[in-house]
TILORO-225712 format. One record per residue (C-alpha): residue number from 1; residue in one letter; x negated, y negated, z. Coordinates in steps of 0.05 Angstrom, whole numbers, plus 5000, padded with zeros to 4 digits. Layout:
BEGIN
<resi:NUM, resn:a, east:X, north:Y, up:Z>
...
This chain:
BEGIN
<resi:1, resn:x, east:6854, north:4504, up:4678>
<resi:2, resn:x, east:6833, north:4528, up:4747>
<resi:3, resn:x, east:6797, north:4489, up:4790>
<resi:4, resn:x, east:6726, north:4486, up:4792>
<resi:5, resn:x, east:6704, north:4516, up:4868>
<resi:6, resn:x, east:6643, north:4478, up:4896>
<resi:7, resn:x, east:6594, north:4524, up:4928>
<resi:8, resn:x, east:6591, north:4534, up:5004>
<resi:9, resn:x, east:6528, north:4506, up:5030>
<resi:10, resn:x, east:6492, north:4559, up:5067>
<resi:11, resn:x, east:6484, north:4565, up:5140>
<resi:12, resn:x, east:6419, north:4533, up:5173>
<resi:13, resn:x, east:6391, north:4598, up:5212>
<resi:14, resn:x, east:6395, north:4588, up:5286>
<resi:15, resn:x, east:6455, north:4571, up:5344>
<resi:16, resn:x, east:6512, north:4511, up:5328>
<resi:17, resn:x, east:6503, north:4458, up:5381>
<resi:18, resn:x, east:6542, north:4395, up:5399>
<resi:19, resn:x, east:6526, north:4342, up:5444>
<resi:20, resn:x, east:6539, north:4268, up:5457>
<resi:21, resn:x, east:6495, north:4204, up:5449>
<resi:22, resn:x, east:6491, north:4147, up:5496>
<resi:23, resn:x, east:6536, north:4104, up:5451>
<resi:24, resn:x, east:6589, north:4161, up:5448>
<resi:25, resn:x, east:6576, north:4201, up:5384>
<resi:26, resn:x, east:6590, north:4277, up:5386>
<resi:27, resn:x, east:6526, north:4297, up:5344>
<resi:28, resn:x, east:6527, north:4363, up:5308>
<resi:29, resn:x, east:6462, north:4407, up:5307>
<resi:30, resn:x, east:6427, north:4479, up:5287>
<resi:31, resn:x, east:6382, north:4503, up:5340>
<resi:32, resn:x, east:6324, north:4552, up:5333>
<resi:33, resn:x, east:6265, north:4558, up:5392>
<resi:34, resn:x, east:6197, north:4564, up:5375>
<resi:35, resn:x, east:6169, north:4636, up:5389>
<resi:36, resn:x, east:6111, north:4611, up:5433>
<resi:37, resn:x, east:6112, north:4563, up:5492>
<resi:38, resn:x, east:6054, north:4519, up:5458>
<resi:39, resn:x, east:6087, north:4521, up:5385>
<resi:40, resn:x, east:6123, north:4449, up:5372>
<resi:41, resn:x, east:6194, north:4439, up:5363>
<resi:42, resn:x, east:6219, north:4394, up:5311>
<resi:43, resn:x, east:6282, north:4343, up:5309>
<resi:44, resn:x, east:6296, north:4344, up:5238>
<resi:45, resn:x, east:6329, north:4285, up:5196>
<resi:46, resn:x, east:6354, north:4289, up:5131>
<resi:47, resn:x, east:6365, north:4252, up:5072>
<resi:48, resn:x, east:6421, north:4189, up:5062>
<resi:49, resn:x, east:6481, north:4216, up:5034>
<resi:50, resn:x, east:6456, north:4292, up:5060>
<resi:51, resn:x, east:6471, north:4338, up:5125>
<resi:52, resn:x, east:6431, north:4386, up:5160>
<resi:53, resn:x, east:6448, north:4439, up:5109>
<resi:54, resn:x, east:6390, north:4402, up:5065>
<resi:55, resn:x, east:6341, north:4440, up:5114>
<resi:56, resn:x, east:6357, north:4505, up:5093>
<resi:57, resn:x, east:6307, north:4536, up:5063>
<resi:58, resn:x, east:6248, north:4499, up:5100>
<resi:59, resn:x, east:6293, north:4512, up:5167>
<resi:60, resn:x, east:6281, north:4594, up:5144>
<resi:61, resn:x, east:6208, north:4580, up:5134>
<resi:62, resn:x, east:6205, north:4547, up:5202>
<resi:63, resn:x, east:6237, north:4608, up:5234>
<resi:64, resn:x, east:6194, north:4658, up:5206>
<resi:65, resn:x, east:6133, north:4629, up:5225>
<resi:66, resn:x, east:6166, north:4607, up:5298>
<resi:67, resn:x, east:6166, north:4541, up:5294>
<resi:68, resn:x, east:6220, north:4520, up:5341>
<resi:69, resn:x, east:6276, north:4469, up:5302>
<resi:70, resn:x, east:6338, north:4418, up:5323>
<resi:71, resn:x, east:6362, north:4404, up:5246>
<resi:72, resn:x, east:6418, north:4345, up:5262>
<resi:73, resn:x, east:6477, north:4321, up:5227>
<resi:74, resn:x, east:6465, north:4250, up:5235>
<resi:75, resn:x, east:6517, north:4209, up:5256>
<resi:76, resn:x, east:6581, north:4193, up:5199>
<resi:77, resn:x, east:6551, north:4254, up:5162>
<resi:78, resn:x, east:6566, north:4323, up:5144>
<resi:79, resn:x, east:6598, north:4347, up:5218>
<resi:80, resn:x, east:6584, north:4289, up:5255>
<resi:81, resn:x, east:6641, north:4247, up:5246>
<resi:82, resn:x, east:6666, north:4242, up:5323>
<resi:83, resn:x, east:6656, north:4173, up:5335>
<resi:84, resn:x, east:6663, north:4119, up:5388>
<resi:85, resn:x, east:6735, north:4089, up:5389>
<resi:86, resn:x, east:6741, north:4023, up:5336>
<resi:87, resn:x, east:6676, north:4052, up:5296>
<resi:88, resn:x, east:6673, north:4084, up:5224>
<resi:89, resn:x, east:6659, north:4148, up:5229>
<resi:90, resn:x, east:6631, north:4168, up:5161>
<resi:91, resn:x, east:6572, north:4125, up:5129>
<resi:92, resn:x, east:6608, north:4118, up:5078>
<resi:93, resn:x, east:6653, north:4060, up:5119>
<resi:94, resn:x, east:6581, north:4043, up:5140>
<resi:95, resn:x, east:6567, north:3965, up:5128>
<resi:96, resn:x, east:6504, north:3938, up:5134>
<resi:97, resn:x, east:6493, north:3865, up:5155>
<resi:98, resn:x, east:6449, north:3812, up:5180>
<resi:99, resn:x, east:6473, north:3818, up:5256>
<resi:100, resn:x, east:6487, north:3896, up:5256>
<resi:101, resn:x, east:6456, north:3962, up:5218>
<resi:102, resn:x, east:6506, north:4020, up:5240>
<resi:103, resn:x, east:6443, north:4068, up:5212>
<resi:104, resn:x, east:6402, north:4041, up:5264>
<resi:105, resn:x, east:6440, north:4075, up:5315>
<resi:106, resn:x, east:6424, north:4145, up:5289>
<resi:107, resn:x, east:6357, north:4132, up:5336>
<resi:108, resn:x, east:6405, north:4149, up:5387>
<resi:109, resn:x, east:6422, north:4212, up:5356>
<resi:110, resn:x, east:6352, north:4225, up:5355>
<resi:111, resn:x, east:6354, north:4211, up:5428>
<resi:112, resn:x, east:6400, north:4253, up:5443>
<resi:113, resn:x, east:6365, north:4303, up:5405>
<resi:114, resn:x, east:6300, north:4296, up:5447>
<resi:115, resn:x, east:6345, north:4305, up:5514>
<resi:116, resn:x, east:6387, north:4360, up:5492>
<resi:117, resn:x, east:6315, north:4402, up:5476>
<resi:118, resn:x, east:6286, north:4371, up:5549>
<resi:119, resn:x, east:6350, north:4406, up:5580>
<resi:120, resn:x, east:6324, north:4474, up:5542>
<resi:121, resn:x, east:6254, north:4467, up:5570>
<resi:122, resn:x, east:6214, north:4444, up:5513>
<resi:123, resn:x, east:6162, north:4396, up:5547>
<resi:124, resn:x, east:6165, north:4327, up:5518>
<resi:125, resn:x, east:6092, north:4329, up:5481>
<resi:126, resn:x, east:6119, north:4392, up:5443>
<resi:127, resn:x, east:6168, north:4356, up:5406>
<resi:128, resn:x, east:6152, north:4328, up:5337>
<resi:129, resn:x, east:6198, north:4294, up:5285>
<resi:130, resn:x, east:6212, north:4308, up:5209>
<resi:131, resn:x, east:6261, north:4269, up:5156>
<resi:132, resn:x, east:6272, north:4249, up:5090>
<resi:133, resn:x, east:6289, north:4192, up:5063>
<resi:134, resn:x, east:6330, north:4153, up:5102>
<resi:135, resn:x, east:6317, north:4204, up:5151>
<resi:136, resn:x, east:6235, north:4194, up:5149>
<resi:137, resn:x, east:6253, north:4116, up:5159>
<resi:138, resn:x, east:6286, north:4136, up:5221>
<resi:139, resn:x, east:6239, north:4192, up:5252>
<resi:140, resn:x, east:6182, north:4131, up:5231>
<resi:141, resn:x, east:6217, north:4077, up:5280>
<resi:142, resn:x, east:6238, north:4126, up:5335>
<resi:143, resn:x, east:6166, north:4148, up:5343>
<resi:144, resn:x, east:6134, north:4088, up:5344>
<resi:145, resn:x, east:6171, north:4075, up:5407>
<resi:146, resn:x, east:6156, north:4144, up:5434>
<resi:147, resn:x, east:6093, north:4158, up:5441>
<resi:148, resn:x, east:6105, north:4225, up:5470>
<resi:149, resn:x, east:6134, north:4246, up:5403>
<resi:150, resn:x, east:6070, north:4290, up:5381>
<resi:151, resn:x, east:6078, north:4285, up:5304>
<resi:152, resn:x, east:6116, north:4265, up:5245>
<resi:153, resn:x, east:6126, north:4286, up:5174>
<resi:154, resn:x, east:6162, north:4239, up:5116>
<resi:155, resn:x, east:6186, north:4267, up:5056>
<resi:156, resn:x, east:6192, north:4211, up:5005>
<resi:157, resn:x, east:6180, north:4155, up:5045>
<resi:158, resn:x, east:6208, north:4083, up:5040>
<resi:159, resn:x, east:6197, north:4016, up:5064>
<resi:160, resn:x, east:6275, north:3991, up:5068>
<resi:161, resn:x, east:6320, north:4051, up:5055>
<resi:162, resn:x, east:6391, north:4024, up:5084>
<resi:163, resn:x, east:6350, north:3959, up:5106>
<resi:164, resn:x, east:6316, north:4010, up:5155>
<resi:165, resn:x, east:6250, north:3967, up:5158>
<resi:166, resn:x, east:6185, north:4009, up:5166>
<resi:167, resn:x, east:6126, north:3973, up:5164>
<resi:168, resn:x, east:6120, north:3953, up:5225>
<resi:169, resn:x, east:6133, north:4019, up:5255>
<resi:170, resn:x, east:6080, north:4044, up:5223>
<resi:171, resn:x, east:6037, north:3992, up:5250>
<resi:172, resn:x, east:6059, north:4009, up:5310>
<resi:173, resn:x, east:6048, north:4087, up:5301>
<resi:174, resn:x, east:5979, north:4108, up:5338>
<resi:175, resn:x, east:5934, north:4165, up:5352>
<resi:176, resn:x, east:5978, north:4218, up:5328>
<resi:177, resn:x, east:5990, north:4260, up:5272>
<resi:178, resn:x, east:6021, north:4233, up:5209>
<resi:179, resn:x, east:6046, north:4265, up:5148>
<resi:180, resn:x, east:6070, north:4229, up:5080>
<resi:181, resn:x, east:6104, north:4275, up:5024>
<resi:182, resn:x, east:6116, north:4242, up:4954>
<resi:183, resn:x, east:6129, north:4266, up:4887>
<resi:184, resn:x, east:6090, north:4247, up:4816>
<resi:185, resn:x, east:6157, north:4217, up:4782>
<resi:186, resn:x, east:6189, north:4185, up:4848>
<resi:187, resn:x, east:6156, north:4116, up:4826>
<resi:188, resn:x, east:6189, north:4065, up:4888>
<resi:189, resn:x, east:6169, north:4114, up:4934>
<resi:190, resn:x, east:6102, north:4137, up:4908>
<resi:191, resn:x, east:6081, north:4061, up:4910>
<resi:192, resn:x, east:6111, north:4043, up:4983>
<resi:193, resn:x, east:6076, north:4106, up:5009>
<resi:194, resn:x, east:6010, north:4079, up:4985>
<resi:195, resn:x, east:6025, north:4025, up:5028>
<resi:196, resn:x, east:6051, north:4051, up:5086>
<resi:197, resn:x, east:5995, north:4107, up:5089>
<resi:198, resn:x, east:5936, north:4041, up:5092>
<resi:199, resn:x, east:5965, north:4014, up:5149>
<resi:200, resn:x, east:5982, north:4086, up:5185>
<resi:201, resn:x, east:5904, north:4092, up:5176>
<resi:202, resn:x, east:5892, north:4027, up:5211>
<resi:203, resn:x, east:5941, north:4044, up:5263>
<resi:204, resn:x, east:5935, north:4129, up:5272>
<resi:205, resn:x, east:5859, north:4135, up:5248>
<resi:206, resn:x, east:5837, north:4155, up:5178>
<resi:207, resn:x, east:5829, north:4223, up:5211>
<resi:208, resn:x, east:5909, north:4230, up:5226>
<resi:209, resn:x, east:5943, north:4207, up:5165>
<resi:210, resn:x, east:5952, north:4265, up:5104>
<resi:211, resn:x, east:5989, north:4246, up:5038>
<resi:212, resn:x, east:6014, north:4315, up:5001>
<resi:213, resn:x, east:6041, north:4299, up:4932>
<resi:214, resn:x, east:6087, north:4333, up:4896>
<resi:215, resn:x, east:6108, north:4326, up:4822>
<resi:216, resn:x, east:6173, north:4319, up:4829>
<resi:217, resn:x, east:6239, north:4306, up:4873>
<resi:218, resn:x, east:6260, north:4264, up:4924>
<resi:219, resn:x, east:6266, north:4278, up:4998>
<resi:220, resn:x, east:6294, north:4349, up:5014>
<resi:221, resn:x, east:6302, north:4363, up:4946>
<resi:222, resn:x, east:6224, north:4363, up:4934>
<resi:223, resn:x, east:6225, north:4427, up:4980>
<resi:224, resn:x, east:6268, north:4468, up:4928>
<resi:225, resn:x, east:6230, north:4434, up:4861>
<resi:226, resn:x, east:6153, north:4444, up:4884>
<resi:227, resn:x, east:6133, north:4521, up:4890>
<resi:228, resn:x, east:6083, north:4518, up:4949>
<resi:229, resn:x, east:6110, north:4456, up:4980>
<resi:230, resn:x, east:6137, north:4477, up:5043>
<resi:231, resn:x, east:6078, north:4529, up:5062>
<resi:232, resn:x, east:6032, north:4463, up:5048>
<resi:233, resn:x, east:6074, north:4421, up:5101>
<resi:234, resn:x, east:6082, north:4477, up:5154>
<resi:235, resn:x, east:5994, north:4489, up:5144>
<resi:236, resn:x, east:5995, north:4419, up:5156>
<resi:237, resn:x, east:6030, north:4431, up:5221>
<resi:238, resn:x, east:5992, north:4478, up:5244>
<resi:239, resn:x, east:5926, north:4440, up:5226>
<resi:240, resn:x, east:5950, north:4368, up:5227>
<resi:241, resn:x, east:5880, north:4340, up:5213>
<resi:242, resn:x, east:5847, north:4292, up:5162>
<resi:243, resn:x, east:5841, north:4332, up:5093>
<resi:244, resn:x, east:5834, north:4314, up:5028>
<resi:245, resn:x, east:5897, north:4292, up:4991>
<resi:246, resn:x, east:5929, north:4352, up:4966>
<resi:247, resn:x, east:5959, north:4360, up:4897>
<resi:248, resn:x, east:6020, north:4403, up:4874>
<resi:249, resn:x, east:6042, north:4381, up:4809>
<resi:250, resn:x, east:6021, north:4436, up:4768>
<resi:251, resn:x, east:6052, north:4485, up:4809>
<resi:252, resn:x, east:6119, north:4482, up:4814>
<resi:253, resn:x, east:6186, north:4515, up:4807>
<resi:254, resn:x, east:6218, north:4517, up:4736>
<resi:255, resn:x, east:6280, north:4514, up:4708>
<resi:256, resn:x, east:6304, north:4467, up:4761>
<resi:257, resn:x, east:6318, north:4393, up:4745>
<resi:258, resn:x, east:6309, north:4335, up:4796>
<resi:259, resn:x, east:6373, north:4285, up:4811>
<resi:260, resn:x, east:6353, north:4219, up:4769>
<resi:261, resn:x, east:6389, north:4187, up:4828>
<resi:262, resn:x, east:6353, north:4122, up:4844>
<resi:263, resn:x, east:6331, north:4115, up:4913>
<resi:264, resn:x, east:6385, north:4071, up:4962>
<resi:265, resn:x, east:6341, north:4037, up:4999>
<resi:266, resn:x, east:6347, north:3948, up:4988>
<resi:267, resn:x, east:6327, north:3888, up:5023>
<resi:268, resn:x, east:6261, north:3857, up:5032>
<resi:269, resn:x, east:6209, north:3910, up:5045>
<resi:270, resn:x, east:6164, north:3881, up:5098>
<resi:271, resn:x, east:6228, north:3846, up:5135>
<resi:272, resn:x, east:6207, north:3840, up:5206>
<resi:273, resn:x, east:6230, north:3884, up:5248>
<resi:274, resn:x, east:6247, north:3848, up:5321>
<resi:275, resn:x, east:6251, north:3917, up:5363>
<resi:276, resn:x, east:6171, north:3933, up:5344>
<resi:277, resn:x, east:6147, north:3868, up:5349>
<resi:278, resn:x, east:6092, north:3839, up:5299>
């Protein structure tokens, strides 16, 4: 019998880019420029397990309306697997310990990814983050150390995905713009949102934090299963105030089933994180 062919993932619109991290990754990247000088620029992060290619269809949505993007292959995954001599250099070689998270290092992708769009002109308040999963986790943590960062978006967000603790990022996430994007039927993440989102209103301001649920999905693939979904998040962009919590379920896309993957994230979920303090 031949041999089954797997598809070839589409191309994220925009120009390949390479560059290198402080702790000597060669990160892999899809660049588009916002249209207008005071449109926003997003570093986005995608799911565990995923690559950039995830983005595709929300990275065609972003172009369209001129939203500038930097969609990244984080470090050990899809193209970026140029890594420092003596280190893995795909996640799947990835081990997670007690004295070292290897996934903690893909802040310095997003870094990178900050200086790289500096170097193109985009002013530092003009760049935002998005992720998923994983992804979210790490967009969460980066921003709460960079308060320049002007917003963030989190599709199916997590308290310990990878032992990539969040809560006390968000604790230490204020005065800006926060999104949270969960699904119906994604129960771990539905309920750790509900969490996260109370303190991101103690920390942010009732007025900054939106929850948009979905009814199905997890992460990036929410943006393919929800009809509507990505239009909601980029309005959100646009007007990234307090609004009532928005509901999709009964408007989705059929004929498409979900992954019944579990989510990957372990470990204590309010672990203390040393590099955000209490």
């Amino acid at each position: 019998a031949a041999a089954v062919k797997k598809p070839v993932p589409k191309e994220v619109p925009g120009e390949a880019v390479e560059f290198q991290t402080a702790d000597g990754w060669t990160i892999f990247g899809r660049y588009s420029p916002s249209k207008e000088e005071d449109q926003l620029t997003f570093i986005l992060l995608h799911d565990g397990r995923g690559r950039l290619h995830n983005w595709y269809h929300f990275c065609r949505k972003m172009a369209a309306r001129g939203v500038g993007y930097l969609a990244l292959d984080m470090r050990g995954h899809g193209e970026s697997v140029k890594a420092p001599a003596g280190k893995p250099a795909s996640w799947r070689e990835f081990i997670v310990s007690k004295r070292d998270n290897p996934y903690e290092g893909i802040r310095e992708d997003i870094a990178a990814a900050a200086k790289f769009l500096e170097e193109k002109g985009v002013p530092r308040e003009a760049v935002a983050l998005g992720g998923a999963d994983l992804g979210g986790s790490l967009a969460l943590k980066y921003a709460a150390l960079h308060p320049e960062i002007a917003m963030v978006f989190i599709l199916s967000p997590g308290m310990s995905y990878r032992d990539i603790a969040t809560v006390n990022a968000v604790r230490a996430y204020k005065d800006r713009p926060i999104l949270f994007v969960v699904a119906d039927d994604d129960r771990k993440s539905a309920a750790e949102t509900s969490i996260m989102a109370q303190f991101a209103r103690q920390a942010a301001g009732e007025q900054n934090v939106t929850i948009l649920r979905a009814e199905r999905g997890h992460g990036t693939r929410m943006l393919v299963f929800n009809k509507g979904l990505m239009d909601s998040i980029l309005e959100w962009v646009d007007t990234p105030v307090k609004a009532p919590e928005l509901d999709l379920s009964s408007d989705t896309l059929s004929g498409i089933e979900p992954s019944t993957a579990p989510a990957d994230g372990q470990g204590d979920p309010v672990e203390q994180d040393p590099s955000l303090g209490d």
